[in-house]
C-alpha positions as a printed Julia matrix, in Angstrom:
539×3 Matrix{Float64}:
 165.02   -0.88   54.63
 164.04    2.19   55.0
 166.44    3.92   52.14
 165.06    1.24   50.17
 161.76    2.23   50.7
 162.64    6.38   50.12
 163.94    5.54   46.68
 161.03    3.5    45.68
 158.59    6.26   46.65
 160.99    8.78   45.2
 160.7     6.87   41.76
 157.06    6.73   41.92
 157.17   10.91   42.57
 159.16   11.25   40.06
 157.1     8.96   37.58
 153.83   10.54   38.66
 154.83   14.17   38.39
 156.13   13.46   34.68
 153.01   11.63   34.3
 150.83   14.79   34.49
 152.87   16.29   31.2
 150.61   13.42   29.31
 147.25   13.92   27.68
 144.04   12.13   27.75
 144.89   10.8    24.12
 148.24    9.11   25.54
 146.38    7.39   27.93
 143.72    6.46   26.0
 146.2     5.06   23.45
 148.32    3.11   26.12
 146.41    2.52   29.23
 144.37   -0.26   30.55
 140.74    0.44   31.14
 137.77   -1.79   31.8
 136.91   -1.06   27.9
 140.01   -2.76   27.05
 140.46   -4.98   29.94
 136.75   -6.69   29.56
 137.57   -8.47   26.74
 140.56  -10.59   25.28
 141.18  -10.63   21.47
 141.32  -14.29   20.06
 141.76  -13.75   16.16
 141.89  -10.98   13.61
 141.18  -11.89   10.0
 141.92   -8.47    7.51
 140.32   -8.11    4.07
 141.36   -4.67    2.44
 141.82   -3.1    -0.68
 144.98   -0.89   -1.14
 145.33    1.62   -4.02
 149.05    2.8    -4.97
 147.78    5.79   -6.77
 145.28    6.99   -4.28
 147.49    5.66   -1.61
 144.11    4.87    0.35
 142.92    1.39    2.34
 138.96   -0.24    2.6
 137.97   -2.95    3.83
 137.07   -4.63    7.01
 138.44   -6.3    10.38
 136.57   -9.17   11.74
 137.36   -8.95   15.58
 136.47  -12.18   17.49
 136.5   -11.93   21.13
 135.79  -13.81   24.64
 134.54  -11.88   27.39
 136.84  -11.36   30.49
 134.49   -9.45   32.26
 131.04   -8.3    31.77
 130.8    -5.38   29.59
 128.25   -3.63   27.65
 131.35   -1.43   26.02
 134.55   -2.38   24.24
 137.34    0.07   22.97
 138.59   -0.64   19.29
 141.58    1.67   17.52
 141.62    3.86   15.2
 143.45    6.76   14.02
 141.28    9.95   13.8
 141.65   10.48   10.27
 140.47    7.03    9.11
 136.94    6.49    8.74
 134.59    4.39   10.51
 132.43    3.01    8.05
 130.23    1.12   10.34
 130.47   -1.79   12.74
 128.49   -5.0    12.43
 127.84   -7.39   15.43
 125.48  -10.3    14.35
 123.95   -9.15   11.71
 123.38   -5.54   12.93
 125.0    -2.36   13.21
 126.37   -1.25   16.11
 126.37    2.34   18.27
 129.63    4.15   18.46
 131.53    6.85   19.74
 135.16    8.27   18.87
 137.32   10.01   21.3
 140.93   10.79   19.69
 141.76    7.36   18.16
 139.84    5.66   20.5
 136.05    4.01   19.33
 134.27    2.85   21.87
 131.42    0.69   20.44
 128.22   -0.29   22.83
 126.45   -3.91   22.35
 122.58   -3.83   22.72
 122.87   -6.25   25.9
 125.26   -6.73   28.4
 127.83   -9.22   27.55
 128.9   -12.16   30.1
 131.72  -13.42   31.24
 133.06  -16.19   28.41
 130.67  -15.34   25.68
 132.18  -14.98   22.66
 131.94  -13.09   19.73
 132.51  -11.12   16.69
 132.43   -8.03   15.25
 133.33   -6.6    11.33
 134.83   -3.31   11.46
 134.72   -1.77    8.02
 136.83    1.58    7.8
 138.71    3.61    4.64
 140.46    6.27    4.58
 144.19    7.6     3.4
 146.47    6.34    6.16
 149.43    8.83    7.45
 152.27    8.78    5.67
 155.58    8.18    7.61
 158.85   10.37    6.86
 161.3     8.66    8.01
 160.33    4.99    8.29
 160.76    3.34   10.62
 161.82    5.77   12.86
 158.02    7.42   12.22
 155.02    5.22   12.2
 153.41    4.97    8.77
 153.37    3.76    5.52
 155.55    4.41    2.97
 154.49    4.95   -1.28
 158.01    4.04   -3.52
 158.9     3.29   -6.57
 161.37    0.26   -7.62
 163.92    0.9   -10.44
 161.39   -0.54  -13.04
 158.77    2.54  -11.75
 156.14   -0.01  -10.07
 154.76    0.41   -7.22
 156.52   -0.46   -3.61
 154.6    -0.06   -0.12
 155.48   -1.0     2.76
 154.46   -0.14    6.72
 155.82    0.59   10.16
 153.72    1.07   12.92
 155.74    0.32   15.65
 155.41    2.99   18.74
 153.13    4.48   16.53
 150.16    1.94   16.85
 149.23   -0.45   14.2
 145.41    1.74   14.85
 147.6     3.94   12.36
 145.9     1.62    9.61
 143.23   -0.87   10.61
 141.11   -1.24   13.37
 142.68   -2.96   16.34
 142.44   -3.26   20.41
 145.99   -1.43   20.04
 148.17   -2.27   23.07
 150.86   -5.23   23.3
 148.76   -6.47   26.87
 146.68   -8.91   24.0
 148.19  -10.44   21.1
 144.8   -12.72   19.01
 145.19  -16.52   20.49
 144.73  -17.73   17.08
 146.64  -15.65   14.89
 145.06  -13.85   12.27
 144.35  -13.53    8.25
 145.61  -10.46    5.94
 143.74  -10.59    2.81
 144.88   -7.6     1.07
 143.91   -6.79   -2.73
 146.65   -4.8    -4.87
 146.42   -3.79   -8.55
 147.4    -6.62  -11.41
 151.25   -7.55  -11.56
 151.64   -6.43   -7.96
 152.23   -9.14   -5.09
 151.36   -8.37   -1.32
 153.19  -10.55    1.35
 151.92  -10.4     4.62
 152.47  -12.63    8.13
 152.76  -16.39    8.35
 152.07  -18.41    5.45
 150.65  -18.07    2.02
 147.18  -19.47    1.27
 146.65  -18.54   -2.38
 145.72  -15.55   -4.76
 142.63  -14.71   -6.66
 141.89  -12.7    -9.09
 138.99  -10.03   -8.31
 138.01   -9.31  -12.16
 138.77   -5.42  -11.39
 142.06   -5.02  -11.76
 142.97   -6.32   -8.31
 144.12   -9.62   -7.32
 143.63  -10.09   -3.5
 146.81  -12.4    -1.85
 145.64  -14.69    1.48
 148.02  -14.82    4.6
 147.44  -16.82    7.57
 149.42  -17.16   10.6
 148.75  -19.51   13.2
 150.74  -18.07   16.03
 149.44  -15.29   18.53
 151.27  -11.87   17.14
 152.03   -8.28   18.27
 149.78   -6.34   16.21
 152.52   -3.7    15.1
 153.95   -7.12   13.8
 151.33   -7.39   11.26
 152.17   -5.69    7.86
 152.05   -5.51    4.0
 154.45   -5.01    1.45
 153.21   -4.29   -2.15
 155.98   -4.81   -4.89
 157.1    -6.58   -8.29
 158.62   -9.3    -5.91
 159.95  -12.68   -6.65
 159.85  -15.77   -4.22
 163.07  -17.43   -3.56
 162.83  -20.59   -1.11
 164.68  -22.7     0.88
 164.93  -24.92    3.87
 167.02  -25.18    6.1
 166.99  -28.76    8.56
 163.46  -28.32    8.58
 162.97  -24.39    8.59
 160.99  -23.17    5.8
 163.12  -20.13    4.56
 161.33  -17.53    2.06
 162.85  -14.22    0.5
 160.55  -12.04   -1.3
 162.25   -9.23   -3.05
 162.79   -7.04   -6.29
 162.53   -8.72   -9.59
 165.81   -6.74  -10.24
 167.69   -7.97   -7.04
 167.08  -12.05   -6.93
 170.45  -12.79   -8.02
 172.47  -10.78   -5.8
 169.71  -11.89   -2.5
 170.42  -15.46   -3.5
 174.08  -14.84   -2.38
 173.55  -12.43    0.28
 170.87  -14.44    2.61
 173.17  -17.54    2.84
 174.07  -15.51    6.12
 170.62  -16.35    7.61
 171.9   -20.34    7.67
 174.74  -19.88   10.1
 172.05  -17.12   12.08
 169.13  -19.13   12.57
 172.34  -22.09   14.15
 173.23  -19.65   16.07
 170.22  -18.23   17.68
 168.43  -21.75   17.83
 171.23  -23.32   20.13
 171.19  -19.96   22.48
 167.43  -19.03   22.44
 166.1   -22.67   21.6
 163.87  -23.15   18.41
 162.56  -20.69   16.14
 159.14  -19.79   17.66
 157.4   -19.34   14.5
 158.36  -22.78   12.64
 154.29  -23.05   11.56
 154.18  -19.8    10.17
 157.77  -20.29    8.55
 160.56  -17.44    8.57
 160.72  -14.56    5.39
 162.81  -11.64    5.05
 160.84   -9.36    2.26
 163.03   -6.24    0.97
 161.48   -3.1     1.7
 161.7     0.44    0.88
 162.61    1.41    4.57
 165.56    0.56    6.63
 164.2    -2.56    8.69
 161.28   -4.12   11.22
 160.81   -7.2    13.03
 157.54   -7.96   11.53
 156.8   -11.42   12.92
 157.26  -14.5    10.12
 157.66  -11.5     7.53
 161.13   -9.38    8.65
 161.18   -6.54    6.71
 164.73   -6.12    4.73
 166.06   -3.07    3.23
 169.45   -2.71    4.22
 170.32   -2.99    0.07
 171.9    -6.12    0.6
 175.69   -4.26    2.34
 177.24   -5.42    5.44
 177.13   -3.65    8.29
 174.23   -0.83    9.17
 173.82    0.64    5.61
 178.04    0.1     5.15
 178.58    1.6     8.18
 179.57   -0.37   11.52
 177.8     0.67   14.41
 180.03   -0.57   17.12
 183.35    0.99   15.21
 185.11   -1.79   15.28
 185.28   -3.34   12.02
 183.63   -6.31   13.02
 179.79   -4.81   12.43
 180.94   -4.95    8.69
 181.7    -8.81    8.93
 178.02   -9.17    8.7
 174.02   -7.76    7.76
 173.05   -5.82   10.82
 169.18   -5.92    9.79
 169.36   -9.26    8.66
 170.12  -10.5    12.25
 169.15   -7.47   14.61
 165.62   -7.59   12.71
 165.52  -11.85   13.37
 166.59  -11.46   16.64
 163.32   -9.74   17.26
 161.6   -13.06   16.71
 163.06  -14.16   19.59
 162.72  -11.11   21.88
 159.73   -9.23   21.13
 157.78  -11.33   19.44
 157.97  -13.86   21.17
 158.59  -12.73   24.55
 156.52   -9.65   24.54
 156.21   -6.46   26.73
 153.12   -5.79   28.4
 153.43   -1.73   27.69
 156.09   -0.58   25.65
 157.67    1.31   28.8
 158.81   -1.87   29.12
 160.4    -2.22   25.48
 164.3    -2.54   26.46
 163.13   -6.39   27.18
 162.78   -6.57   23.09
 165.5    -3.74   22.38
 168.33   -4.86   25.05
 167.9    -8.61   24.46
 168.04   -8.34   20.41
 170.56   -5.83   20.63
 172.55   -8.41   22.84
 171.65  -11.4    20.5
 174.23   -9.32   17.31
 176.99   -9.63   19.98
 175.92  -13.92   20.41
 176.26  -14.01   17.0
 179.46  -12.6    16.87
 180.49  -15.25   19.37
 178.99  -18.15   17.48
 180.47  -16.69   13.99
 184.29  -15.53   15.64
 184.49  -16.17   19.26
 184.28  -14.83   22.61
 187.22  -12.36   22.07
 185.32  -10.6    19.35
 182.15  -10.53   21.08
 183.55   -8.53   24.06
 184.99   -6.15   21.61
 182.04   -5.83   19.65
 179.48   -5.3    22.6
 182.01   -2.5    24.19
 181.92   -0.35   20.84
 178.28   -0.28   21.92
 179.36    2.27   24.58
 179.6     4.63   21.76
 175.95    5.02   20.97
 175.48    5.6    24.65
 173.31    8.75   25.73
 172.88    8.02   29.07
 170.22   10.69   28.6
 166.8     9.33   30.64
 166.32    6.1    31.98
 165.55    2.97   29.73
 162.17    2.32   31.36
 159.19    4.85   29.93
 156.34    5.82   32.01
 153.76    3.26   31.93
 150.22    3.33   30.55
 150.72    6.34   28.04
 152.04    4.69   25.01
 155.84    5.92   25.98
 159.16    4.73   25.51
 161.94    5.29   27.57
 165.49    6.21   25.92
 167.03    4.92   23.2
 169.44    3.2    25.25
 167.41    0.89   25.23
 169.41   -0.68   22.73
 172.95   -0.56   23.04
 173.49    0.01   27.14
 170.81   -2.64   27.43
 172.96   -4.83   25.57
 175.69   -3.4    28.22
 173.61   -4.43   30.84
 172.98   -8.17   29.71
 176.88   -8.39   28.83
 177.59   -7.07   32.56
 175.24   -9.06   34.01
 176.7   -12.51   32.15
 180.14  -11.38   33.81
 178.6   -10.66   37.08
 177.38  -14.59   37.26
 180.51  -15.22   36.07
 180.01  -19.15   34.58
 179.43  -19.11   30.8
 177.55  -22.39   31.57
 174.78  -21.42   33.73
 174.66  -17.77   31.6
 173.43  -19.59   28.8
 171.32  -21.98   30.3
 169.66  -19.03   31.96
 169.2   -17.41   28.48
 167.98  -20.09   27.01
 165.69  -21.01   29.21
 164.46  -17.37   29.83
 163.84  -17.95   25.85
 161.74  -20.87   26.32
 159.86  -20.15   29.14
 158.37  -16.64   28.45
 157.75  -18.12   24.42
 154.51  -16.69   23.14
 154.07  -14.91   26.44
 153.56  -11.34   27.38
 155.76   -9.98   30.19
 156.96   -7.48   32.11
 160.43   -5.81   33.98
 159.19   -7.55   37.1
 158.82  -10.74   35.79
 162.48  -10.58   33.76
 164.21   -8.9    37.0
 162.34  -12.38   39.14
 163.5   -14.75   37.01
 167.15  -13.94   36.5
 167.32  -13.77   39.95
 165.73  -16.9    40.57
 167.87  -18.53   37.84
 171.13  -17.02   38.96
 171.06  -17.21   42.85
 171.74  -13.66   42.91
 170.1   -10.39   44.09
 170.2    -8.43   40.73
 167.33   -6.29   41.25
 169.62   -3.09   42.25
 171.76   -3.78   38.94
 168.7    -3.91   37.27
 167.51   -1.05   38.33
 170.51    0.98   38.12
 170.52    0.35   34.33
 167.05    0.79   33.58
 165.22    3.12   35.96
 168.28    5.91   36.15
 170.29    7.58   33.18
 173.67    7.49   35.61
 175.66    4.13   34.98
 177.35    3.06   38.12
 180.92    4.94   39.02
 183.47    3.3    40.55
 185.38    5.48   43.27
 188.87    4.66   44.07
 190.92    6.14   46.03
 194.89    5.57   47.89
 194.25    5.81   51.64
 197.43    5.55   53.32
 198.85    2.83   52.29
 195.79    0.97   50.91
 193.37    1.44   47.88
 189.97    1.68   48.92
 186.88    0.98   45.9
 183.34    1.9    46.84
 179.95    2.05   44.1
 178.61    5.52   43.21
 174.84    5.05   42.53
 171.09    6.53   42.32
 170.04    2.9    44.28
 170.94    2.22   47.38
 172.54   -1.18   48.99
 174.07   -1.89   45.11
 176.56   -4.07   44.86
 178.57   -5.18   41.82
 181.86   -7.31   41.68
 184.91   -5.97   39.8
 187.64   -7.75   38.23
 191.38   -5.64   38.53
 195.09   -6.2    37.59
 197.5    -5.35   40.18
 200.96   -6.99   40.57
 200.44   -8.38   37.46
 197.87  -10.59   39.1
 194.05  -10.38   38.0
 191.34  -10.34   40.87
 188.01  -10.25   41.46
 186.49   -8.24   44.36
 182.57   -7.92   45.38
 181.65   -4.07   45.96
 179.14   -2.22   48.2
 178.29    1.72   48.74
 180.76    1.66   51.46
 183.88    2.51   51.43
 186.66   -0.79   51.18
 189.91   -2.1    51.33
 191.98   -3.76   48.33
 193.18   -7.22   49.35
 196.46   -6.4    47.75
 199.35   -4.01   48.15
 199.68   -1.66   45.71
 199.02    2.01   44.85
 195.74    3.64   42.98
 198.08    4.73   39.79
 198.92    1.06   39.76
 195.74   -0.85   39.82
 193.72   -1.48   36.58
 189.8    -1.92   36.88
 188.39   -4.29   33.75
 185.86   -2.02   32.2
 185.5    -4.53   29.45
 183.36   -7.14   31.11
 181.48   -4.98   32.61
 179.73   -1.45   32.01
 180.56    1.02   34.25
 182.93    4.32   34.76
 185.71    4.74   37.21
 186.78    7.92   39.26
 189.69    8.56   41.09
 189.44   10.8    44.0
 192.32   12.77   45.63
């Protein structure tokens, strides 16, 4: 108990001490105060113009609210270089004061506990610019083949504050959805989240399209993408299915998105039904790589197999289908749907949809190919910094996130050891956490709960250190003795071996143990394929 306890409090050094490298911006961007805490976001409804040639945005947010606790101060987002135009709260305009991106906008009375209300936020301003989309927050100003115009935005990490006012932390998603009204010059079509309510012309050279979506939704999730596009739809056994992409591309995206029909089979019998069947499901080609937006996946992996051509898991079978078509859905699932509470916390969207390409594989070519898919994952491996960031600061932890997350779920299926209850427990992990906002606690509890098993040391293995766990072997006298190597103490992970041309399975501890079996340590063969971990041999 008590080595238990030292490596909790050692954690929680560690964490603080790293803490003080981060500024009062950070935590004003990604902690939890009373001005954010007071007050719980039930809808967003957007109405902006956006000009390709001044590559600007104005126009207003109407925020409505319910009081959580009484406040006479909220804090709203927005980045610094955006303009506050002014704030309106019945009828009147309200008092406000900006700190970084922060606003922090004071109500002439105090406000109780369940009142509700709403305020409209108008703003302008040229939003940043990203460089490398999505891999830098921002928006991004194209060109399609034809010379017309072709946005597009990704905000998240960033902070969808980037460009429009927003209380900008994944802790509060709008109850009721929201609206994205956005107006974009004659012969230009916006597509935003959830489903399309019309288009009107404004009689000044803008036509403004109408998006609603009915579900709650991360608010990097919301977007708009302003091209030449054409609608293609379909339905598939009751799924609304829409592609929005380049006038010059419809014939080739007809062909190519007949993938997402054997995809949404798949991930509907392992994660249960697609959580955003009111708001429909659209992949819309973009001029950057990929992003999960919810109802509105953006696409721009120019219609190849594979990650650009290329197979990330190098071996062959990452070319046998669209990596952003499915990594990108699989987000719907895992991470918009079951959401982080702080995106320290983002491996449960990253680890899970990373996992979800290797169920695919399984539905598509079988269990074989799976296992050989998720182990080419090792290769993007950094083992650099642990998966989990530091909390309240707006920061993510490594980009392992993805692929020895994946690792981690695959090891952890083999570590139950009965296919059956593995994907009952994912499934019903699915289901239960739908629309919900969670965190590593509550994912830790409930596979633990759902598995019989203590996995909160292989949990935190993976996720709070960079080390995977080493397996030490070793021939004393005339046994083999196998013992764990970890950062957390008490850990204990079964291993399946070959020796004698017989394959067994063995439960192992910190300590120091004996081989059932006879044999030598050049003999014996540890299965590193089922699970993720390294082996040493000590003299």
């Amino acid at each position: 108990m008590k080595n238990v306890l030292y490596s909790v409090l050692l954690f929680v050094g560690i964490q603080s001490v790293l803490a003080q490298q981060f500024t009062r911006k950070d935590s004003l961007q990604g902690g939890l105060r009373p001005e954010r805490t007071s007050f719980d976001v039930q809808r967003y409804d957007l109405n902006i113009k956006i000009s390709p040639d001044e590559k600007s945005i104005v126009g207003y947010n109407d925020i409505a609210f319910k009081i959580a606790v009484p406040t006479q101060r909220i804090q709203i987002d927005l980045f610094d270089n955006m303009k506050v135009d002014s704030i309106v709260f019945n009828k009147k305009q309200l008092q406000y004061k900006r700190e970084h991106h922060a606003v922090f906008i004071d109500f002439p009375l105090m406000m109780q506990t369940g009142e509700e209300g709403k305020i409209r936020f108008y703003y302008s301003g040229k939003p940043i610019i990203a460089k490398n989309a999505p891999w830098d927050g921002g928006f991004v100003f194209a060109e399609d083949t034809q010379n017309k115009p072709w946005i597009g935005v990704a905000v998240q990490g960033t902070g969808a504050s980037l460009w429009y006012p927003v209380k900008d932390t994944q802790s509060d998603e709008p109850d009721f959805g929201a609206s994205v009204k956005v107006a974009v010059p004659n012969g230009l079509m916006n597509v935003s989240n959830g489903r399309f309510l019309g288009s009107e012309d404004l009689k000044n050279g803008y036509t403004r399209w109408d998006w609603e979506v009915k579900s709650p939704i991360n608010t990097y999730d919301i977007t708009v993408n302003i091209a030449d596009y054409v609608h293609i739809h379909d339905n598939h056994k009751g799924l609304d299915l829409d592609y929005y992409v380049l006038r010059a591309n419809e014939a080739k995206a007809r062909k190519h998105f007949e993938e997402v029909k054997p995809m949404m089979d798949c991930f509907q019998s392992k994660f249960g039904t697609y959580p955003f069947k009111e708001d429909g499901y659209k992949l819309v080609e973009t001029p950057y790589l990929g992003m999960e937006h919810q109802s509105a996946v953006a696409y721009g992996n120019k219609y190849l197999k594979g990650y650009l051509g290329m197979d990330r898991s190098y071996t062959g079978i990452g070319l046998t289908f669209d990596y952003i078509t499915i990594h990108e859905t699989g987000h719907e699932w895992f991470g918009n749907s079951v959401t982080s509470k702080d995106i320290a916390d983002m491996w449960i969207h990253e680890s899970f949809t990373t996992y979800s390409e290797a169920v695919f594989v399984e539905c598509t070519l079988g269990y074989d190919k799976a296992i050989q898919y998720v182990n080419g994952q090792k290769m993007n491996v950094s083992n650099d910094k642990p998966i989990i960031g530091h909390y309240g600061v707006n920061h993510e932890g490594s980009g392992d996130m993805y692929d020895k997350g994946s690792l981690m779920l695959n090891t952890i299926r083999h570590i139950i050891n009965d296919d059956a209850k593995w994907w009952a427990l994912i499934l019903k992990y699915s289901e239960t956490y739908r629309h919900k906002i969670i965190e590593t606690q509550t994912v830790v509890d409930f596979f633990n709960k759902e598995s019989g098993l203590n996995l909160t040391p292989v949990f935190d293995q993976y996720l709070r250190y960079k080390n995977v766990p080493v397996l030490e072997y070793r021939q004393h006298k005339k046994n083999v003795e196998v013992r764990w190597k970890t950062d957390v103490k008490n850990f204990a992970m079964p291993v399946e071996y070959t020796a004698n041309g017989k394959i067994s399975r063995i439960n192992v501890t910190n300590n120091w143990q004996k081989l059932p079996v006879k044999t030598t340590a050049d003999k014996i063969d540890f299965n590193t394929k089922k699970m993720y971990f390294k082996t040493s041999k000590l003299h």
